[in-house]
C-alpha positions in Angstrom: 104.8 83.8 67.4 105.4 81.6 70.6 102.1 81.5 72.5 103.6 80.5 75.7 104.5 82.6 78.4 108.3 81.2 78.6 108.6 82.0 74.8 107.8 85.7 75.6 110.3 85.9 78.0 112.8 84.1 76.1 111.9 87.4 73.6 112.8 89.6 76.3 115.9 88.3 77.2 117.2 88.6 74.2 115.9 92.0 73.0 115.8 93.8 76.6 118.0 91.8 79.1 118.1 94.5 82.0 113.9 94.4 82.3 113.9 90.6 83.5 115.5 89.7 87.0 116.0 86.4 88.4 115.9 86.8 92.2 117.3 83.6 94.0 117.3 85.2 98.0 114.0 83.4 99.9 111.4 85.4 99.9 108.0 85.6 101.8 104.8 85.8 99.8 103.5 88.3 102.6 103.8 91.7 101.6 107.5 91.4 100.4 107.0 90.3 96.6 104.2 93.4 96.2 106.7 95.7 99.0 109.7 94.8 96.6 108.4 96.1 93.4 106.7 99.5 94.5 110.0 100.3 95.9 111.7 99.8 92.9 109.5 102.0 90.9 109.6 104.5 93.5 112.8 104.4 95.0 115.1 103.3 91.4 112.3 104.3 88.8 112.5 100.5 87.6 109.6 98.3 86.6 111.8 95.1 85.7 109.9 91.6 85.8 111.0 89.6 88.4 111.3 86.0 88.8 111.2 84.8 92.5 113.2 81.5 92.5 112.9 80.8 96.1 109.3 81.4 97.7 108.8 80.4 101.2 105.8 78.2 101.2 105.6 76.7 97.7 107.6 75.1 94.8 106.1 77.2 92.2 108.6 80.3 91.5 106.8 83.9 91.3 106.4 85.7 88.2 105.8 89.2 88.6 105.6 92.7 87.2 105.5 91.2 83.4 102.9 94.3 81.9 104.8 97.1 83.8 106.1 98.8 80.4 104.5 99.7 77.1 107.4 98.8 75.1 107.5 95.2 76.9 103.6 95.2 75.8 104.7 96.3 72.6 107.3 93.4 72.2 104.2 91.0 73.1 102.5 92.2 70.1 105.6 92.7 67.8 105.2 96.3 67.1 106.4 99.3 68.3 105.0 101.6 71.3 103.5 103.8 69.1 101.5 101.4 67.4 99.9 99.3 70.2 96.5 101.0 69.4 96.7 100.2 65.7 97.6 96.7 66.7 94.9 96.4 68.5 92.3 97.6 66.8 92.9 95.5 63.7 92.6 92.3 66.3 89.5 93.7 67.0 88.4 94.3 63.6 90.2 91.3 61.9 89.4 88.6 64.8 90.6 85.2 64.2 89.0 81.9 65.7 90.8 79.5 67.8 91.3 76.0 67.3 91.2 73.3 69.4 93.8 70.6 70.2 93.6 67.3 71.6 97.2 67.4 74.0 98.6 70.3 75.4 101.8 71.4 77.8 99.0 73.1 80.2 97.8 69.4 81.3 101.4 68.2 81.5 100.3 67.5 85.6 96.9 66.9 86.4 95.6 67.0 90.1 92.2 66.1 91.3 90.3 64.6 94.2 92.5 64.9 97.5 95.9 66.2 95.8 93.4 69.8 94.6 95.4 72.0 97.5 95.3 75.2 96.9 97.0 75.8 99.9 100.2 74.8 97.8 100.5 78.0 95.6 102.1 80.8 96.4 100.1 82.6 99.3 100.7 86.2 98.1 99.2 88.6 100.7 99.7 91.8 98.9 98.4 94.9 100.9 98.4 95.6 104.2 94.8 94.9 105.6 93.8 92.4 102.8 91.8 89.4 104.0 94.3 86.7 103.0 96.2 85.5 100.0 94.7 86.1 96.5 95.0 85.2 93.4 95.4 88.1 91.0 96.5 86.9 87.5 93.7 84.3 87.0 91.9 85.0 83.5 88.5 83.5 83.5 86.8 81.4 80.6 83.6 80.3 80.5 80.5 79.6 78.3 77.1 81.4 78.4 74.4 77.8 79.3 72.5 78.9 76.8 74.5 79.1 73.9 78.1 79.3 72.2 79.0 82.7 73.8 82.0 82.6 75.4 83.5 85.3 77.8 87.3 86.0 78.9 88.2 88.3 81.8 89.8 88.8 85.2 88.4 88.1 88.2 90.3 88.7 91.6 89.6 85.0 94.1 90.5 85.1 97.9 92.2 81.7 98.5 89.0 80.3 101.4 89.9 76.9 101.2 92.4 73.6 100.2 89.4 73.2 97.1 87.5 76.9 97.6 88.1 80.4 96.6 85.3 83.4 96.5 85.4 85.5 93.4 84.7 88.8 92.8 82.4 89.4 89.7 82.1 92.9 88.0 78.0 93.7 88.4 76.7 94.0 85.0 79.4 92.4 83.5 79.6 88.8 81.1 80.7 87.0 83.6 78.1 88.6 85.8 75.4 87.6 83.2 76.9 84.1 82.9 76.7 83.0 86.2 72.8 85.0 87.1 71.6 82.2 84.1 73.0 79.6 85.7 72.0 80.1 89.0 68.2 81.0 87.9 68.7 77.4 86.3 70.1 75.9 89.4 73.0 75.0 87.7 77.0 75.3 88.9 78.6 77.4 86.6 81.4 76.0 84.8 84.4 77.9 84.8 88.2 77.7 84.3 91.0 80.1 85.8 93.8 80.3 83.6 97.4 81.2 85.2 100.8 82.2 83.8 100.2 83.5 79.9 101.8 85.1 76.9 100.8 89.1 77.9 99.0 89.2 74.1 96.7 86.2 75.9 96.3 89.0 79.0 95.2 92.1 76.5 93.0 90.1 74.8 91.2 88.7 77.5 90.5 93.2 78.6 88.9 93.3 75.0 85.7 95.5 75.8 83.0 94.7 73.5 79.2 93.3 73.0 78.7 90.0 74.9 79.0 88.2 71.7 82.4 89.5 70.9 85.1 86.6 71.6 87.8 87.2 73.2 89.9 84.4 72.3 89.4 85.4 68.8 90.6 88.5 70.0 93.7 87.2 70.8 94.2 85.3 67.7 94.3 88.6 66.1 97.0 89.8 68.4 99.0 86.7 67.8 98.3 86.7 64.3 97.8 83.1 64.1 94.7 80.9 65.7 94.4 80.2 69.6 95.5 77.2 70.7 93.1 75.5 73.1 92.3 72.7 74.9 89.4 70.7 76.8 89.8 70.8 80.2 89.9 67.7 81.8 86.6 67.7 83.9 84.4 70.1 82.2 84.3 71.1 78.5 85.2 74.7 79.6 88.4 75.5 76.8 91.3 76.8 78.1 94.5 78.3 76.4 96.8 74.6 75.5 100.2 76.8 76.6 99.5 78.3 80.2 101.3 77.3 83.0 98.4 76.2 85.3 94.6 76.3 85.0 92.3 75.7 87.8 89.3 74.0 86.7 86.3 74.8 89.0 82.5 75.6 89.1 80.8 78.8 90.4 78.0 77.4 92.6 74.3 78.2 92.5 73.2 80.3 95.7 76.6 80.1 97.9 78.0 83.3 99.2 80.8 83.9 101.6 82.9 86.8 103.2 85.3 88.7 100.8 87.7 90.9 101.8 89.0 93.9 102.6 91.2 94.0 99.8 93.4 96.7 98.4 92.0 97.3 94.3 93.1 99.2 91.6 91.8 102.4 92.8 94.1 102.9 95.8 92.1 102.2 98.1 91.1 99.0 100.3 87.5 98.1 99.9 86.0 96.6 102.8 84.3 92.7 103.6 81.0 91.5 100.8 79.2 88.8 100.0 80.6 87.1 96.7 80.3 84.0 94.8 81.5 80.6 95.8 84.1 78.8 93.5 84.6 74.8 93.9 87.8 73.7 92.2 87.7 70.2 90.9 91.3 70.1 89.4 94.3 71.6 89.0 96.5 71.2 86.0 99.7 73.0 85.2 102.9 72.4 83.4 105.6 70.2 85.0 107.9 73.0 85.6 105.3 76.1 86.3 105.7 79.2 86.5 102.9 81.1 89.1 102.1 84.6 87.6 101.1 87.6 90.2 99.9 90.8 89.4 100.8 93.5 91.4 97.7 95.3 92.0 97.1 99.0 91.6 100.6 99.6 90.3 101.7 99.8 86.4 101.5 95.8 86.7 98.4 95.8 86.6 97.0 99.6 85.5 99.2 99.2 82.2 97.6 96.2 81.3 93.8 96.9 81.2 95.0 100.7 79.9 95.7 99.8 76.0 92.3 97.5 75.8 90.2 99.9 77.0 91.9 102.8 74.8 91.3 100.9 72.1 87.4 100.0 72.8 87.3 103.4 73.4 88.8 104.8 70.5 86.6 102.7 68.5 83.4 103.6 70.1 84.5 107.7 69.7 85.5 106.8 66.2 81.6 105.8 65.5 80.5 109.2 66.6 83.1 111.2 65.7 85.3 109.7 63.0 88.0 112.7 63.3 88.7 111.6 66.8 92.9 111.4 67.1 93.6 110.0 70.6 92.4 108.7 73.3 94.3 108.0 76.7 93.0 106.6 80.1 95.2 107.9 82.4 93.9 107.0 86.2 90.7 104.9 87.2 87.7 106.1 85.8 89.6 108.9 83.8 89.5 109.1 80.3 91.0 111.8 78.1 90.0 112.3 74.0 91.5 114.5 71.3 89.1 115.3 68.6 89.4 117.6 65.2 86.1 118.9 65.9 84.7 119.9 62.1 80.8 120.7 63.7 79.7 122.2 67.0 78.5 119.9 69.8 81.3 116.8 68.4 83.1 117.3 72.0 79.8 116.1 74.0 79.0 113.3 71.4 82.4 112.0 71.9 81.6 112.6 75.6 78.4 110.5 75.9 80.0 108.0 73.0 82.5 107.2 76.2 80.2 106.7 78.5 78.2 104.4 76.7 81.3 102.4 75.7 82.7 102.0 79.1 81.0 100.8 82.1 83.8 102.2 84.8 84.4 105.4 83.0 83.1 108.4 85.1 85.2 111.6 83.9 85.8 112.1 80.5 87.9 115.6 79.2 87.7 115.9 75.7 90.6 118.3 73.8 91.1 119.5 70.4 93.8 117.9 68.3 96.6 120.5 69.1 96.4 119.3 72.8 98.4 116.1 73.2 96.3 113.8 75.6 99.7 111.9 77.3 101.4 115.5 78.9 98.7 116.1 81.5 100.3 119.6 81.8 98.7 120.5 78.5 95.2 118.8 79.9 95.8 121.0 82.7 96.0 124.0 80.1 93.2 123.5 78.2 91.0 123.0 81.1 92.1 126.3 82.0 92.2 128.7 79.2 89.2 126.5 76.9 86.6 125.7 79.7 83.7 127.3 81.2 82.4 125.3 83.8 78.6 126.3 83.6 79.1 126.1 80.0 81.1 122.8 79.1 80.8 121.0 82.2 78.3 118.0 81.3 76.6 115.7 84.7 74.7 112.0 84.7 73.3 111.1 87.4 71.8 107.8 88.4 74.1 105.5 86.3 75.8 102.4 86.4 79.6 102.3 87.4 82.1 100.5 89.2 81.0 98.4 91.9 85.1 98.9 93.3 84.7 103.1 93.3 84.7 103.8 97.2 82.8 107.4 97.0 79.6 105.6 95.7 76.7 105.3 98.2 75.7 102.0 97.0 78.1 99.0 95.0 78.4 100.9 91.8 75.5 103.2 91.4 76.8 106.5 90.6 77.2 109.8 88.8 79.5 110.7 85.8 80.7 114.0 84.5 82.5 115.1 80.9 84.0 118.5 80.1 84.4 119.8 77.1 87.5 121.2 76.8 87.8 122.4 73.4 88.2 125.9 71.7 84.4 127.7 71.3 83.4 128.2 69.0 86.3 126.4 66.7 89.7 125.9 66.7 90.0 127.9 63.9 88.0 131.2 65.2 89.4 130.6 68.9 92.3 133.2 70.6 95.8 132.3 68.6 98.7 130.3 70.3 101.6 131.9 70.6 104.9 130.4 69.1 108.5 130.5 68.2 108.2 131.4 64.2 108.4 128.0 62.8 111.7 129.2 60.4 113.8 130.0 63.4 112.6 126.8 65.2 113.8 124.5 62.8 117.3 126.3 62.1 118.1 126.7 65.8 120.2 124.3 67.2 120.7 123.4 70.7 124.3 121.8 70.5 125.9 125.5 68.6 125.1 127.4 72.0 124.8 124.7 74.7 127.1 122.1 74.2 126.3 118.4 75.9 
């Protein structure tokens, strides 16, 4: 498999040539690359990727809207829809180190000293009231300074200078952790920002696990074949060998600066905060570039970090409950689990299992089997006719969350709720469903009374 993003899209081209579109009309990075693909999905129910050919400002064309399907997801991983949480799970289970190599298309260009402008990328303003261009598709990596723990994830950076960016970390996070050692230490942080890469790169990098879980090994797995890597050029930071551009920077000890407002995945626009300081010392990027964007908040981006976090959570359920059958996280914070339950009390275990597993998740439902987790109509119904809220209805307070949720009182110190939503006291012993007899549903035929 290709490990470049050009490959993938090569991939889609040839196997779904209506879901990539070239736009060659000027465009302004202000509002109009994010204002063209909500109305798409909401005014022609279409998620295509779009290339921007012709952005005012810059010579790097716009990438855009690549994780807006499952099945394009799928294709990244070579496997069908249905399978993405299988696929994943075995690159979590079966990881498979990278390796290192000593030239790489990534470092095709390489721009220090006076030629670092950042100022010469797209400047993507994306919601109204937003501070200023920002970056959104930037994947960090970076090392633990104590040891050979390396961490992958994505951090959002407010474009504050021709060589500076802020960057928001996720309290209580690895990078979080990362960067608190190094600045007890004294130390800059070194740190690479990785642009423009092959979507298994991008799920990989979401991997939830322990701290010393890899997440490039991760995405060996997915690709079924090692990570390429390669040293940067002024750290020893490694970075993926086929990206289209990597930033290569330092966090530094003790700086904070203004961030924001900025609209986030939850809808809303959260106002200004202190964050970290980034110093980029180089830029390096293929000669012909691509710059990736991700449009925040919309299936862009809420697709993406979905089937990672399914999958960490299935496998976290799975440990408490092995006869768990789905899991789905359907909005921010949300997460919905279908259990056989075989003993009473499975329903809260799988409850607190989620919680445990997840830092951001907040509202868990949990459903038997029979309840399929993607129709939130039949959510809806079990809620309904399984629930009794001073029965089933289960409430932490005083715990860590999100540090982006806008109705905590302070950056992400919260409360959490799970209902149990299954039959009492089984499935077995509950109220019977009614159905059509299952002889007369299979023999029935649509087409012999209502003809297409």
């Amino acid at each position: 498999m290709g490990q470049d993003l050009k490959a993938y899209l090569d991939a889609v081209k040839r196997r779904k040539p209506d879901e990539l579109h070239v736009v060659s009309r000027p465009i302004d990075p202000a509002y109009e690359i994010t204002a063209l693909v909500v109305k798409l999905e909401k005014e022609r129910r279409r998620r295509p990727i779009l290339l921007f050919e012709n952005v005012k400002g810059t010579k790097f064309p716009v990438l855009t809207n690549v994780h807006a399907s499952r099945s394009r997801l799928a294709l990244a991983l070579n496997c069908a829809p249905d399978a993405m949480l299988t696929t994943y799970l075995k690159a979590m289970d079966k990881p498979i180190s990278p390796r290192v190599v000593d030239a790489a298309p990534a470092q095709e260009v390489v721009l220090t000293g006076a030629d670092v402008d950042l100022y010469a990328l797209p400047q993507i303003v994306h919601h109204e009231g937003d501070a200023g261009p920002y970056i959104t598709s930037a994947i960090s990596f970076a090392r633990d300074p104590t040891s050979e723990t390396w961490n992958c994830a994505y951090n959002r950076l407010m474009i504050q200078g021709r060589d500076t960016t802020s960057i928001h970390l996720t309290l209580g996070k690895h990078l979080w952790e990362f960067q608190r050692i190094a600045e007890q230490r004294g130390e800059v942080l070194p740190l690479a920002l990785v642009i423009g890469v092959h979507p298994a790169i991008a799920l990989g990098a979401l991997a939830i696990g322990s701290i010393d879980e890899d997440e490039r090994a991760i995405m060996g797995g997915l690709f079924g074949e090692p990570l390429e890597l390669v040293r940067c050029r002024t750290s020893d930071v490694l970075v993926p060998a086929h990206a289209e551009m990597v930033l290569e920077c330092e966090i530094l000890p003790g700086k904070r600066t203004a961030e924001g407002p900025f609209g986030e995945f939850t809808g809303y626009s959260l106002g200004e905060r202190q964050r970290e300081v980034v110093k980029v010392r180089a830029i390096t990027h293929r000669r012909d570039a691509m710059f990736q964007d991700i449009t925040v908040a919309h299936l862009d981006h809420m697709l993406l970090s979905t089937i990672p976090m399914e999958a960490n959570l299935y496998r976290a359920v799975r440990a408490m409950v092995p006869s768990v059958r789905a899991v789905r996280v359907p909005a921010p914070f949300t997460c919905y689990v279908a259990i056989e339950q075989r003993l009473v009390g499975q329903a809260k275990n799988a409850i607190m299992a989620v919680f445990g597993a997840d830092l951001y998740m907040k509202r868990v439902v949990v459903v038997d089997h029979d309840v399929d987790v993607f129709d939130d109509r039949q959510i809806s119904w079990a809620l309904a006719t399984r629930c009794q809220p001073d029965r089933d209805i289960t409430l932490v307070t005083h715990a860590r969350g999100s540090d982006l949720d806008p109705s905590t009182r302070e950056d992400g110190y919260t409360a959490k709720w799970g209902v149990d939503a299954t039959a009492k006291p089984s499935l077995g012993a509950y109220t019977p469903r009614h159905r059509v007899p299952p002889q007369v549903w299979e023999r029935l035929r649509l087409d012999d009374f209502l003809p297409q």
